[in-house]
C-alpha positions as a Markdown table, in Angstrom:
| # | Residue | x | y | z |
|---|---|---|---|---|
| 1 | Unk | 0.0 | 0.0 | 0.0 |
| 2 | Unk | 0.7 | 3.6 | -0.5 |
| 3 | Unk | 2.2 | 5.9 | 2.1 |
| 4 | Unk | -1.1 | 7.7 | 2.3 |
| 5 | Unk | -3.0 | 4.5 | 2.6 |
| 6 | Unk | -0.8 | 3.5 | 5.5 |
| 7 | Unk | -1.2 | 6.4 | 7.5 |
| 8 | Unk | -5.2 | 6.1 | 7.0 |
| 9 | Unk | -5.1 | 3.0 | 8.0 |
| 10 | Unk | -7.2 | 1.4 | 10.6 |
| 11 | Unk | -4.0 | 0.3 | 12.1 |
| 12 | Unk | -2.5 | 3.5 | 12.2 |
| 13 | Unk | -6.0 | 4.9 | 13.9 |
| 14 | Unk | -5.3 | 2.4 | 17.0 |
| 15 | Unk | -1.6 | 3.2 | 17.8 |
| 16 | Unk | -3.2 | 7.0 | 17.9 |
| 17 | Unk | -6.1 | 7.2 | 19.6 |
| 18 | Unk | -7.8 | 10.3 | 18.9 |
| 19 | Unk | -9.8 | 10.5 | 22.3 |
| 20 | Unk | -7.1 | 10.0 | 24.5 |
| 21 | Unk | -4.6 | 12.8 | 22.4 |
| 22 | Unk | -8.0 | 15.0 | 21.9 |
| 23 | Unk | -8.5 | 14.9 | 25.6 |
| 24 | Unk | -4.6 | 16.3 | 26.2 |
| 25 | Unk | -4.7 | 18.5 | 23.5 |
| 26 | Unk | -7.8 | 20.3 | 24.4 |
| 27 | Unk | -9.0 | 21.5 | 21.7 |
| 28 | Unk | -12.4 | 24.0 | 21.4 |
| 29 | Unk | -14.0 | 26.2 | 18.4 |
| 30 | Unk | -11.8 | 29.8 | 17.6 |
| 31 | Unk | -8.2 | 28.5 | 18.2 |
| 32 | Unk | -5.8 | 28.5 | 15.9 |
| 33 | Unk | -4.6 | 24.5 | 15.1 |
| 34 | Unk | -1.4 | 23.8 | 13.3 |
| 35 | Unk | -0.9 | 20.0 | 12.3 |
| 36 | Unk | 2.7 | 20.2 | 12.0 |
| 37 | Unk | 3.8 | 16.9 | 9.5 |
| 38 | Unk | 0.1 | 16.7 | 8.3 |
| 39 | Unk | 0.4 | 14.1 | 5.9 |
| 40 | Unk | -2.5 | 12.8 | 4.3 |
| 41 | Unk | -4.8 | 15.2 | 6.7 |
| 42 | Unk | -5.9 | 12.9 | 9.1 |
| 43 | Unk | -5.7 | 14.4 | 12.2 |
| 44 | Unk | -6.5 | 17.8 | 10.6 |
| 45 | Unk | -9.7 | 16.5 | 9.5 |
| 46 | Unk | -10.4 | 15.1 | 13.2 |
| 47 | Unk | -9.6 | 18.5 | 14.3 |
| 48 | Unk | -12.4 | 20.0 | 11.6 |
| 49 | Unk | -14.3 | 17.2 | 13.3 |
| 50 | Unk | -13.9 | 18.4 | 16.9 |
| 51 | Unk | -14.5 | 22.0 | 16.7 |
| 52 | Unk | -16.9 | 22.0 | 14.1 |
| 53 | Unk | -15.1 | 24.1 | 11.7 |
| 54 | Unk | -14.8 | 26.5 | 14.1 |
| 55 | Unk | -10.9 | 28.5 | 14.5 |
| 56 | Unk | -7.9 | 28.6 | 12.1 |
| 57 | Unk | -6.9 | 25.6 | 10.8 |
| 58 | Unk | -3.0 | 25.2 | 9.0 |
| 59 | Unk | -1.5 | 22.1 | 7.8 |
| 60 | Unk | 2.2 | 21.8 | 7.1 |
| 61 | Unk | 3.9 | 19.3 | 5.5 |
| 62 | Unk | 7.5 | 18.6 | 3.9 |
| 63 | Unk | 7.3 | 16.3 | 1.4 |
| 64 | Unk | 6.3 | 16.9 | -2.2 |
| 65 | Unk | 3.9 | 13.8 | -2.7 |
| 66 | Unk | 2.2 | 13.7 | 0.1 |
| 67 | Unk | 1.6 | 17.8 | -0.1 |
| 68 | Unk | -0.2 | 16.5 | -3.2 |
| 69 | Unk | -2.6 | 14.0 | -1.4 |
| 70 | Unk | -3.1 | 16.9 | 1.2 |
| 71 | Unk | -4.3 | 19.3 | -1.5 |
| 72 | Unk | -6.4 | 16.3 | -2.5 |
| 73 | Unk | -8.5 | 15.2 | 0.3 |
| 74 | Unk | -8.9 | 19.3 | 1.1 |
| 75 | Unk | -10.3 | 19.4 | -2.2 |
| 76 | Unk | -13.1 | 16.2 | -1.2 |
| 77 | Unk | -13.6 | 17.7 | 2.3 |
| 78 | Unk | -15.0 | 21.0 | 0.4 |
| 79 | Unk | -17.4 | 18.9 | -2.1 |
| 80 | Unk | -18.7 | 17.5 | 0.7 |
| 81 | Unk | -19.3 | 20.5 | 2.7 |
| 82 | Unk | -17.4 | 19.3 | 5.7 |
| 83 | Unk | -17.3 | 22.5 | 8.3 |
| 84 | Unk | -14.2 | 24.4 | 8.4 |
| 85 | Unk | -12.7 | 22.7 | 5.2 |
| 86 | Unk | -12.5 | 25.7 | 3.1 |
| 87 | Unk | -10.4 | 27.3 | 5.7 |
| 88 | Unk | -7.7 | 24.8 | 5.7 |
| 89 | Unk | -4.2 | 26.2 | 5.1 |
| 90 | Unk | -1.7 | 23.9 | 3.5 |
| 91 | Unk | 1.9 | 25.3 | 4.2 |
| 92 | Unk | 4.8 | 23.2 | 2.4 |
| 93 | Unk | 7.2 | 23.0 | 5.7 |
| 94 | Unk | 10.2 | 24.1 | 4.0 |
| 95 | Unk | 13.2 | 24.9 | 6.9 |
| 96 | Unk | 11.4 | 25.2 | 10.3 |
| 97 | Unk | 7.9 | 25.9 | 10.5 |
| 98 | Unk | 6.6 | 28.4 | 8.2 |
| 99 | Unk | 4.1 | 30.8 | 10.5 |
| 100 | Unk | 4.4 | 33.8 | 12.2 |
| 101 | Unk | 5.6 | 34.1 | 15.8 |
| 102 | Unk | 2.5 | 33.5 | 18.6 |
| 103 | Unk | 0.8 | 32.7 | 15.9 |
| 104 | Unk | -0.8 | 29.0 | 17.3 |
| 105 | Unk | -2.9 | 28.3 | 19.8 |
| 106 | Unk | -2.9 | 24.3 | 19.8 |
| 107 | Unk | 0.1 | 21.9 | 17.5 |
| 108 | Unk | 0.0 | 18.3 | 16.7 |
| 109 | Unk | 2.8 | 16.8 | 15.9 |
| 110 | Unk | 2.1 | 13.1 | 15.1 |
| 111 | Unk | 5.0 | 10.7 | 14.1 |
| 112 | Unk | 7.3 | 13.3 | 13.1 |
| 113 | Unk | 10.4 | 13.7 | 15.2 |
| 114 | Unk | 11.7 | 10.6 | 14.3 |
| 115 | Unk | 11.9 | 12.4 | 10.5 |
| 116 | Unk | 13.7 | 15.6 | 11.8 |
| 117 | Unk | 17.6 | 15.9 | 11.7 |
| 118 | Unk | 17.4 | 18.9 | 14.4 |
| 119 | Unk | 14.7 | 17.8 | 16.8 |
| 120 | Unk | 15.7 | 20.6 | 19.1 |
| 121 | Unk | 15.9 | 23.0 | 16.4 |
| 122 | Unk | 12.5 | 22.6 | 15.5 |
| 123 | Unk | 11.3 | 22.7 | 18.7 |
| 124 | Unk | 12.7 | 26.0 | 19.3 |
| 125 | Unk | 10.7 | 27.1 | 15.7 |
| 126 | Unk | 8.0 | 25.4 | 17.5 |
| 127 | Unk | 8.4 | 27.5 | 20.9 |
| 128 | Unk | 8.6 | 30.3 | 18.8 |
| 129 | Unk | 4.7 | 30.2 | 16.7 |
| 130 | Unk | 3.3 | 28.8 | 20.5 |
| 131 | Unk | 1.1 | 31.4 | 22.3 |
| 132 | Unk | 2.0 | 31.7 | 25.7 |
| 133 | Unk | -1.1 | 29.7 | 26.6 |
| 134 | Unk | -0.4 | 27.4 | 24.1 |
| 135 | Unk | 0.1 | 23.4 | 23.9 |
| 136 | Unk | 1.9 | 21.2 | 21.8 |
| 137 | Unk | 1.0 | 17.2 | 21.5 |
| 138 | Unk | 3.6 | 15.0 | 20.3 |
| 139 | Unk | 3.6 | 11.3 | 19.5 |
| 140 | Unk | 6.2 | 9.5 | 18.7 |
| 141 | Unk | 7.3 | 5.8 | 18.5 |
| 142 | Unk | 9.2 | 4.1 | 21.3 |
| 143 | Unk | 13.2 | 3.2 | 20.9 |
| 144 | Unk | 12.7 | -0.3 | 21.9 |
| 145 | Unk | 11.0 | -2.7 | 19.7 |
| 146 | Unk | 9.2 | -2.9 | 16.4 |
| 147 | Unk | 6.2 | -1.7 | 15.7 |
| 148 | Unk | 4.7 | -3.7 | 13.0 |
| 149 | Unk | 1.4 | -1.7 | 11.4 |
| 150 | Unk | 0.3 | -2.7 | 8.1 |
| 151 | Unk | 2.5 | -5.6 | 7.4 |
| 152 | Unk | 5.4 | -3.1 | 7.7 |
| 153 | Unk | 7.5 | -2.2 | 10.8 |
| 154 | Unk | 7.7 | 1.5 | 12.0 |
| 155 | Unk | 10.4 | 3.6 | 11.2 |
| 156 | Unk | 14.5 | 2.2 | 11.5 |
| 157 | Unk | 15.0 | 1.6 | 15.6 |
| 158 | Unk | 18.2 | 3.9 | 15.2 |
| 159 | Unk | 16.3 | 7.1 | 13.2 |
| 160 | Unk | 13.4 | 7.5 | 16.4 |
| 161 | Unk | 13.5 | 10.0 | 19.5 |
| 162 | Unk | 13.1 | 8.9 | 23.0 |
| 163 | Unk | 10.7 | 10.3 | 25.3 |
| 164 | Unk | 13.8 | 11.5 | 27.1 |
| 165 | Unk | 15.7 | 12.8 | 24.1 |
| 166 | Unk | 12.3 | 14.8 | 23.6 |
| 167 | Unk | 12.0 | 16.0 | 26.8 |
| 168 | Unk | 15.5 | 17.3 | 27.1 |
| 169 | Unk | 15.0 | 19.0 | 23.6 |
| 170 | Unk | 11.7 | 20.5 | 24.4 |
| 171 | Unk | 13.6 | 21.9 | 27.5 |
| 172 | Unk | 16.7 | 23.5 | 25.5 |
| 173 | Unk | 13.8 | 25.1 | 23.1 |
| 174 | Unk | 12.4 | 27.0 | 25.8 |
| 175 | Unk | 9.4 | 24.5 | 26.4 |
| 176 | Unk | 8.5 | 22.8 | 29.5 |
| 177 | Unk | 6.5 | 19.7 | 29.5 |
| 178 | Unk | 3.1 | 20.0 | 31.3 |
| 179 | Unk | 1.7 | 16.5 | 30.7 |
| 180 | Unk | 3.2 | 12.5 | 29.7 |
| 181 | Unk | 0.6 | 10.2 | 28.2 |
| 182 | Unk | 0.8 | 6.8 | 29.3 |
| 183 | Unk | -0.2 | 3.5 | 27.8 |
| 184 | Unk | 0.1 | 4.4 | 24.2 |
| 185 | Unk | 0.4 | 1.5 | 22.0 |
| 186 | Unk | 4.1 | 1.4 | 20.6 |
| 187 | Unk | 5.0 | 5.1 | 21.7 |
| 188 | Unk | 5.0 | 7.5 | 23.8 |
| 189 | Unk | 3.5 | 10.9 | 24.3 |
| 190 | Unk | 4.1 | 14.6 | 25.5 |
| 191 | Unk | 2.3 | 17.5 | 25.9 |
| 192 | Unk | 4.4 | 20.6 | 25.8 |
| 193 | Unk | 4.4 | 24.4 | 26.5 |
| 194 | Unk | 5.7 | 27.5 | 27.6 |
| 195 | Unk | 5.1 | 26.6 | 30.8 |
| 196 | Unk | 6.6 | 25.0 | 34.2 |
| 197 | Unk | 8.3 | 21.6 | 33.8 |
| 198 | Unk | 7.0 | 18.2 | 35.6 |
């Protein structure tokens, strides 16, 4: 199957349970949401979903063909009149992250640290578009087994980020970590600020 496929999966959809990242995330209608390494849109469209349509929605992604299947499925969310969709944003990622400083209220980052070669880098871009109220979910995959999904195993054990190695970046970015989710299914998760550090 595709990339795209993959990541729509009804695999995928039980490593990341929406409820349990919705419910640290805390999202509500008027915000600003930035689903930094969108992908296909999936957790965009959940966020559509959540606050009816409601805020300022951007999606940023990096790579070229999977911009493409972004652009796509915006395009089917507006035929069929799904609320909010015409307000997407789709932002090629380019170096960093392409917004304006204090510029989001609410970031998901979903499986994407383990594709960054400067995790702390872009968690000080990331520090940087954060209002000071804001927070940050990240997901990631754990260091220390496969994870097969789709017949296929997650990403090479030596390319992902620890919970540690994300903690201590988030902390040299200016970021402090406000909340750990437990009990994810192959990863780990953190909830992340400009706030005090647990």
């Amino acid at each position: 199957p595709s990339r795209a496929s993959r990541l729509e999966s009804k695999d995928r959809e039980a490593l990341l349970p929406w409820d349990r990242i919705a419910s640290v995330l805390r999202p509500y209608p008027g915000l600003t949401y930035a689903d930094l390494g969108a992908g296909p849109g999936v957790f965009t469209r959940k966020l559509l979903g959540v606050t009816r349509g409601e805020g300022r929605f951007l999606a940023v992604e990096s790579q070229g063909e999977m911009l493409k299947v972004l652009r796509s499925r915006l395009r089917g969310w507006v035929r069929e009149a799904l609320p909010g969709a015409a307000k997407v944003k789709v932002l090629p990622a380019g170096d960093g992250i392409p917004l304006p400083d204090l510029s989001v209220d609410r970031a998901l980052l979903i499986h994407l640290l383990h594709e960054l070669p400067d995790v702390a880098g872009y968690l000080r871009h990331l520090r940087r578009v954060l209002q000071p109220w804001g927070r940050a979910v990240i997901v990631d995959w754990n260091t220390t087994a496969d994870a097969p999904w789709v017949g296929a195993a997650g990403p090479p054990l030596g390319s992902r980020v620890s919970a540690s190695q994300a903690k201590a970046c988030a902390r040299q970015a200016g970021l402090g970590v406000l909340q750990q989710m437990a009990g994810l299914r192959h990863g780990w998760g953190l909830v992340l600020g400009p706030s005090v550090s647990i």
